[in-house]
C-alpha positions in Angstrom: 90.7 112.2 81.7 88.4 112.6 85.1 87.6 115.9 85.9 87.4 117.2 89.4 85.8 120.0 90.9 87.8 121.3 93.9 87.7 123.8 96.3 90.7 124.6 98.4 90.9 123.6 101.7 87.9 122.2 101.7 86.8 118.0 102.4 87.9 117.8 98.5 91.4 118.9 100.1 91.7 114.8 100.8 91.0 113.6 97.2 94.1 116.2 96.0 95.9 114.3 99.1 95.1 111.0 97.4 96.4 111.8 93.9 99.4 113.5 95.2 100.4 110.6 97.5 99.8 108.2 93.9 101.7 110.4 91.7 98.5 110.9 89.7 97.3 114.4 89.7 98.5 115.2 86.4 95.9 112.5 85.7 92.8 114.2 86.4 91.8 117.9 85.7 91.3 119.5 88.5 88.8 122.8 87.9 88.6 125.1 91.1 85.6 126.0 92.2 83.8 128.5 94.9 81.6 126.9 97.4 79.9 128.3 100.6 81.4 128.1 104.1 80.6 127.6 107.3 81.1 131.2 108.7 79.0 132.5 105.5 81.8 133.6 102.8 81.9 132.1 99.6 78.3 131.7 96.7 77.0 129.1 94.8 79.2 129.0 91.8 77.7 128.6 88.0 80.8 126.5 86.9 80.3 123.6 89.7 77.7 121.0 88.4 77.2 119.5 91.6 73.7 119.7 92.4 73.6 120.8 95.9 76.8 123.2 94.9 79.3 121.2 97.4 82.8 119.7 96.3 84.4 117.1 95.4 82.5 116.3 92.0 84.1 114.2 89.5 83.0 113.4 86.0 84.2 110.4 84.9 86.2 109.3 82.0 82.5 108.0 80.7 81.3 111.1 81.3 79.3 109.6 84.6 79.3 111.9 87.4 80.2 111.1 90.9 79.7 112.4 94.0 80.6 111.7 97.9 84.1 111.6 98.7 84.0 108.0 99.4 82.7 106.8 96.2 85.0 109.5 94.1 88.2 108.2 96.3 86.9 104.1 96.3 86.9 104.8 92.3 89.9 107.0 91.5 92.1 104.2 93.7 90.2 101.6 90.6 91.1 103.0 87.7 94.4 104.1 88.8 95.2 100.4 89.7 94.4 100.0 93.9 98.0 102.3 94.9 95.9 102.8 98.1 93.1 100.7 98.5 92.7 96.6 98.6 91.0 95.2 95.2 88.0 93.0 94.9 89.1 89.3 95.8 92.1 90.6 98.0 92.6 89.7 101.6 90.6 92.9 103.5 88.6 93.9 101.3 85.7 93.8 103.3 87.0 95.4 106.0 88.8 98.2 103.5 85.6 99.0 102.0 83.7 99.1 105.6 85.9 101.8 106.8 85.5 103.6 103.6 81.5 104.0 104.1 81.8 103.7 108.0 83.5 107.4 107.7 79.8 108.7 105.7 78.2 106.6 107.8 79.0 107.3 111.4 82.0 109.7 111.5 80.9 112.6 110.1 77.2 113.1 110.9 78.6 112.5 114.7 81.3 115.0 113.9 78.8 117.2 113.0 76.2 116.8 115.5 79.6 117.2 118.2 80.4 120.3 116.3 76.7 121.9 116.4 75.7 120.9 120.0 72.6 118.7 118.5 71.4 116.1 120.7 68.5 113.7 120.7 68.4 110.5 121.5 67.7 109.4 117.5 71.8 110.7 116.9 73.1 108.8 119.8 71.5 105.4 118.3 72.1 105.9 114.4 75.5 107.6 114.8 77.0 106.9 118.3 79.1 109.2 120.0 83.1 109.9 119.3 84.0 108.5 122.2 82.4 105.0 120.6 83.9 106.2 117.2 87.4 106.2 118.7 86.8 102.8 120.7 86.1 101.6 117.3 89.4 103.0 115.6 91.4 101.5 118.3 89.4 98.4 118.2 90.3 98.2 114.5 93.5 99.4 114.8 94.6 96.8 117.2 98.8 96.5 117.1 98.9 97.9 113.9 99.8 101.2 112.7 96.7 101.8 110.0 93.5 100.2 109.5 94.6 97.7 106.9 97.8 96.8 109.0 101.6 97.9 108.2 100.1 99.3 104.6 98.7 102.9 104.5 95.2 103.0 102.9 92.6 105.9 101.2 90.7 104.5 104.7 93.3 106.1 106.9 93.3 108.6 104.4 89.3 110.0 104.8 88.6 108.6 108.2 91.7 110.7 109.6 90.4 114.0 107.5 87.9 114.2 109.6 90.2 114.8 113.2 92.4 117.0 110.9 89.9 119.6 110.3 88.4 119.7 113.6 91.8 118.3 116.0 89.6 119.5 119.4 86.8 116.5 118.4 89.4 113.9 118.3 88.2 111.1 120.4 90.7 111.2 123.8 92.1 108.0 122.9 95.7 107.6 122.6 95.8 105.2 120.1 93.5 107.1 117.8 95.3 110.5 118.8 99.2 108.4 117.4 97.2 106.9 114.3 96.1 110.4 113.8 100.0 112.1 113.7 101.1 108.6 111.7 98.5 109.4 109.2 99.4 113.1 109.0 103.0 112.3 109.0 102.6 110.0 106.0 100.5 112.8 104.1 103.0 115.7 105.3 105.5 113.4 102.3 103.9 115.5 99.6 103.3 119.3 99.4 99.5 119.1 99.4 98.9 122.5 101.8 101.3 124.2 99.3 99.3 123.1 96.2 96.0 124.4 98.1 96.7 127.6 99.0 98.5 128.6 96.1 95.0 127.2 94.2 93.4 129.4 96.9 95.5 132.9 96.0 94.7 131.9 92.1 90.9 131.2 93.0 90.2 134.5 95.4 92.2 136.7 92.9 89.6 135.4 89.9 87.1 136.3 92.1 
């Protein structure tokens, strides 16, 4: 059985999302852990093994430990049988696998350079800004409702995390503001904020 280190409410929040939405959290075991956050609470905790300390971690069922929550989603969606994502030799997979790294990529170190203020002109040509993220999203998006057409995808899934957790840097784009609700609408199907901070209550009253 995979083993996950989580954090409540935290970017692992999306990989609970992921096994809730494919029935498979019973599948993996899903420790809790402490990390440190942004406004300075939390503390390195002993029983994480990620090396920098951050969340999600997985160990695999060979014992292989993965990191980055594109990788751990790209391979939990493998071994579980593709529920959400488009398997090698499928129509899409290309493109499936482009948004999955385009979110590490581009979406977040702009996010974050948005969210700190940072500018200089080496951000604006690696990253882009959001306004060029979200004519890329509605570029992709075209007619359809989700990246990968009518079928909700772990792309939607982790490229839409990012406008959830911070809703004032969503591109003002009105297709990317609807994909945005039809993404949150399909993930409001399974009690994942009620699985977090209950795992919260147990992790702060351990503490």
């Amino acid at each position: 059985m995979p083993t996950l280190y989580h954090s409540p409410l935290s970017r692992s929040t999306r990989i609970i999302t992921q096994l809730m939405l494919t029935d498979r959290l019973d599948a993996v075991d899903v420790r809790p852990v402490v990390v440190r956050r942004q406004d300075g609470s939390g503390h390195h905790d002993e029983a994480n093994p990620h090396p920098e300390g951050k969340v999600p971690f997985l160990i695999g069922d060979d014992g292989e430990a993965i990191r980055e929550s594109n990788a751990i989603m790209l391979y939990l969606d493998e071994i579980h049988g593709y529920p959400l994502g488009v398997a090698p030799g499928q129509p899409g997979r290309g493109r499936f696998l482009s948004w999955m790294c385009y979110y590490g990529g581009v979406v977040e170190p702009a996010m974050v350079c948005a969210f700190s203020g940072a500018t200089h002109p080496a951000f604006a040509s690696a990253f882009r800004s959001l306004s060029e993220v979200g004519a890329q999203i509605e570029s992709g998006l075209g007619d359809a409702p989700f990246l990968m057409g009518e079928r909700f995808t772990i792309a939607d899934l982790i490229m839409a995390s990012a406008f959830q957790w911070a809703p004032q840097l969503t591109p003002d784009n009105a297709a990317v503001r609807d994909w945005v609700a039809r993404v949150t609408a399909r993930i409001g199907t399974v009690p994942v904020m009620e699985y977090e901070e209950k795992a919260k209550a147990a992790l702060d009253a351990a503490a």
